[in-house]
C-alpha positions in Angstrom: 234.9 63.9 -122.8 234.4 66.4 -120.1 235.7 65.9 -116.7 234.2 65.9 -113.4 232.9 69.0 -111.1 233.2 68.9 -107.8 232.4 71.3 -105.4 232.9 71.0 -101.7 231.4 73.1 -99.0 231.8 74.0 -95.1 231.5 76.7 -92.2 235.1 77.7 -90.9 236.3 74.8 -88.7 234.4 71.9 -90.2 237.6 70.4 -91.6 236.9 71.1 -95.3 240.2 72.2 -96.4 242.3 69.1 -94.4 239.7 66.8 -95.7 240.3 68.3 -99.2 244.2 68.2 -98.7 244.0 64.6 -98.0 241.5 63.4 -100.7 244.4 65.6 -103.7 247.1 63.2 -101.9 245.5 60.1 -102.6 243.6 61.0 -105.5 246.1 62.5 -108.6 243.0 62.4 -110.9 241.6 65.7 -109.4 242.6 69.5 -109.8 242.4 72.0 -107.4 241.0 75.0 -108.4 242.4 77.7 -106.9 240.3 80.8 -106.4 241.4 84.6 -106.6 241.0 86.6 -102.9 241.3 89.9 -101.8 242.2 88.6 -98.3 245.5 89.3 -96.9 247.6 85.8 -97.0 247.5 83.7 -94.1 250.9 82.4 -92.3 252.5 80.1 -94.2 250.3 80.6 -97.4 252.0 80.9 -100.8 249.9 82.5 -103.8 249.3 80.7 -106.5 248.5 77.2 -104.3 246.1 78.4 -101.6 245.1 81.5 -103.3 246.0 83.9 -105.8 246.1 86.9 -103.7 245.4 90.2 -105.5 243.9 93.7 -104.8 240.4 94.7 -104.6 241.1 97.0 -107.7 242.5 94.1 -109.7 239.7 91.8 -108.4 236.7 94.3 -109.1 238.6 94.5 -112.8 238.1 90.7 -113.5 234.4 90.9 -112.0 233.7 93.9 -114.3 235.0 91.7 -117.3 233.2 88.9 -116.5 235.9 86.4 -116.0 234.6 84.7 -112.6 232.4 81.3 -113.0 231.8 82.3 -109.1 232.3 85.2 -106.6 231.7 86.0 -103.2 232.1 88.7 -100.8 232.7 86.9 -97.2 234.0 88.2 -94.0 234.6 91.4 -95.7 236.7 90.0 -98.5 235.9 89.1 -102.1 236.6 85.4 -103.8 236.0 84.3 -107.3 236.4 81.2 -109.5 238.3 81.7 -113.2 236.0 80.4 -115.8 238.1 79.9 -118.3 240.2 77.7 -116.3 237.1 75.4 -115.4 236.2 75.0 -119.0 239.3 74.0 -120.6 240.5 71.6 -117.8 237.3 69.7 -118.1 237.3 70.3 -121.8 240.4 68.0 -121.6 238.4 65.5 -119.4 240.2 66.7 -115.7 238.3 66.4 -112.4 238.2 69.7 -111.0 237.6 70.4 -107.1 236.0 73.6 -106.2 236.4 74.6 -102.3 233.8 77.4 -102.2 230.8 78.3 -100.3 226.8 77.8 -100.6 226.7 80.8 -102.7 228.9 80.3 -105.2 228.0 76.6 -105.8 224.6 77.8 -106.6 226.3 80.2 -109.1 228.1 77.2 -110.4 224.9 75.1 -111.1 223.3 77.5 -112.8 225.6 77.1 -115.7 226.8 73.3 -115.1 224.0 71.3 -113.7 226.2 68.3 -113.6 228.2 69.8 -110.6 228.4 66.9 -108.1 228.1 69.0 -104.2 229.5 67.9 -101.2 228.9 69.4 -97.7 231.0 69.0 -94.7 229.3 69.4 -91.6 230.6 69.3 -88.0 228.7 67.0 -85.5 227.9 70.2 -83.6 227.7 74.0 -83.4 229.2 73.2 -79.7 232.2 71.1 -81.1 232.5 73.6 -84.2 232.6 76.6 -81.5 235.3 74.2 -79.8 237.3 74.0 -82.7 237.3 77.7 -83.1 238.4 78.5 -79.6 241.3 76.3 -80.3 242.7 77.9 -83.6 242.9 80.9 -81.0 242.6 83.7 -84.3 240.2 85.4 -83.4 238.6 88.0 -81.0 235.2 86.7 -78.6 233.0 89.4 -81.5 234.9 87.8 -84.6 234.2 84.2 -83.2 231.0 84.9 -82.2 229.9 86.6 -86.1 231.6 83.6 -87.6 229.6 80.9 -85.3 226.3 82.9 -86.9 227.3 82.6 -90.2 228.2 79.1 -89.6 224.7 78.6 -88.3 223.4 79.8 -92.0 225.9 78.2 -94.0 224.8 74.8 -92.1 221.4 75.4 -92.9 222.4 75.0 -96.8 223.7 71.3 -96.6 220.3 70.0 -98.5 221.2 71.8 -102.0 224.0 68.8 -101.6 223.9 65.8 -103.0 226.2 64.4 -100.7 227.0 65.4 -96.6 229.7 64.0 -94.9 229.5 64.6 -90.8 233.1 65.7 -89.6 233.5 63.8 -86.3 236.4 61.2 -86.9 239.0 62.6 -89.3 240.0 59.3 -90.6 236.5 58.2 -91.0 235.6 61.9 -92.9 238.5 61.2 -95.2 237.6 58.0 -96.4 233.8 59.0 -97.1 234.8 62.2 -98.8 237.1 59.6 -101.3 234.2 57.6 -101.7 231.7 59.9 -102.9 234.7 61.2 -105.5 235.5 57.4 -106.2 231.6 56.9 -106.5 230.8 59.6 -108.6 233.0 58.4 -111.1 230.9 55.1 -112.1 228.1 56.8 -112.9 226.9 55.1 -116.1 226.4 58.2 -118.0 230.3 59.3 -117.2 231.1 55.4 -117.7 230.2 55.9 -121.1 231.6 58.7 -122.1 235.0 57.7 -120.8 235.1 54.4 -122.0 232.5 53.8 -125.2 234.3 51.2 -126.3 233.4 49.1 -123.4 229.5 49.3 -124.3 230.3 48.2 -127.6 228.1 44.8 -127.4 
């Protein structure tokens, strides 16, 4: 019995990683899997549960040895997915949530076809521009290279099966448990989680 893959996908200020903190607090049947950075850690970030925060020598060593399911180099830093973690969590039949980008899920399919995508859009590159004003992070040239990229990442959400528009919170959150809810009763995972039940 293998468990399910789910990735889930965003530009900076769509909401992906609240939406993904509330769907872990409601849901106890899916795993975060937490990626490897060479980005410095953010305010209140602790490694080993945003990130696990290690140096571009230490990262390039795990790339070289082939130990990444995914990586990515974005904004000038490098992020990548443990393999071996994937495969024996959903060896022993976990959900796993991957929070990466366009790039890396199609890195991901390429081995596990069975990955189930989700993308979170905002309703706007205005409102999404709004949003980033507000964090207040960044300088008018960061925000401005970020809103670009956005634009491209945006122009990705078709390689997901599902898309869930960010423009009520509440309403995003109970969509994204949905789809996760959903994806689980599937006849094909049906069986394989419960063959006894098709025993007619």
């Amino acid at each position: 019995m293998s468990g399910n893959l789910f990735i889930i996908s965003a530009p900076s200020g769509a909401g992906k990683s609240s939406l993904t903190a509330k769907l872990l607090e409601v849901d106890r049947n899916i795993h975060l899997s937490v990626s490897y950075t060479t980005r410095a850690p953010r305010l209140g970030e602790i490694d080993g549960r945003e990130y696990h925060f290690v140096d571009k020598t230490r990262f390039m060593g795990m790339l070289a040895r082939g130990e990444f399911l995914e990586s990515a180099e974005v904004h000038g830093n490098h992020y990548g997915t443990s393999e071996a973690w994937i495969r024996s969590q959903r060896a022993a039949g976990r959900d796993i949530l991957l929070e990466i980008d366009w790039q890396g899920a199609q890195q991901v399919r390429r081995l596990w076809a069975d990955t189930i995508g989700i993308f979170i859009l905002p309703p706007s590159i205005a409102e999404l521009e709004r949003r980033m004003r507000r964090r207040g992070q960044d300088s008018e040239e960061v925000l401005q290279r970020r809103l670009a990229v956005a634009a491209d990442e945006m122009s990705h959400a078709a390689e997901f099966e599902y898309v869930i528009i960010n423009n009520d919170f509440e309403e995003a959150r109970r969509d994204l448990i949905a789809v996760v809810r959903a994806s689980r009763l599937v006849y094909s995972h049906q069986l394989e989680r419960h063959p006894e039940v098709f025993k007619f």
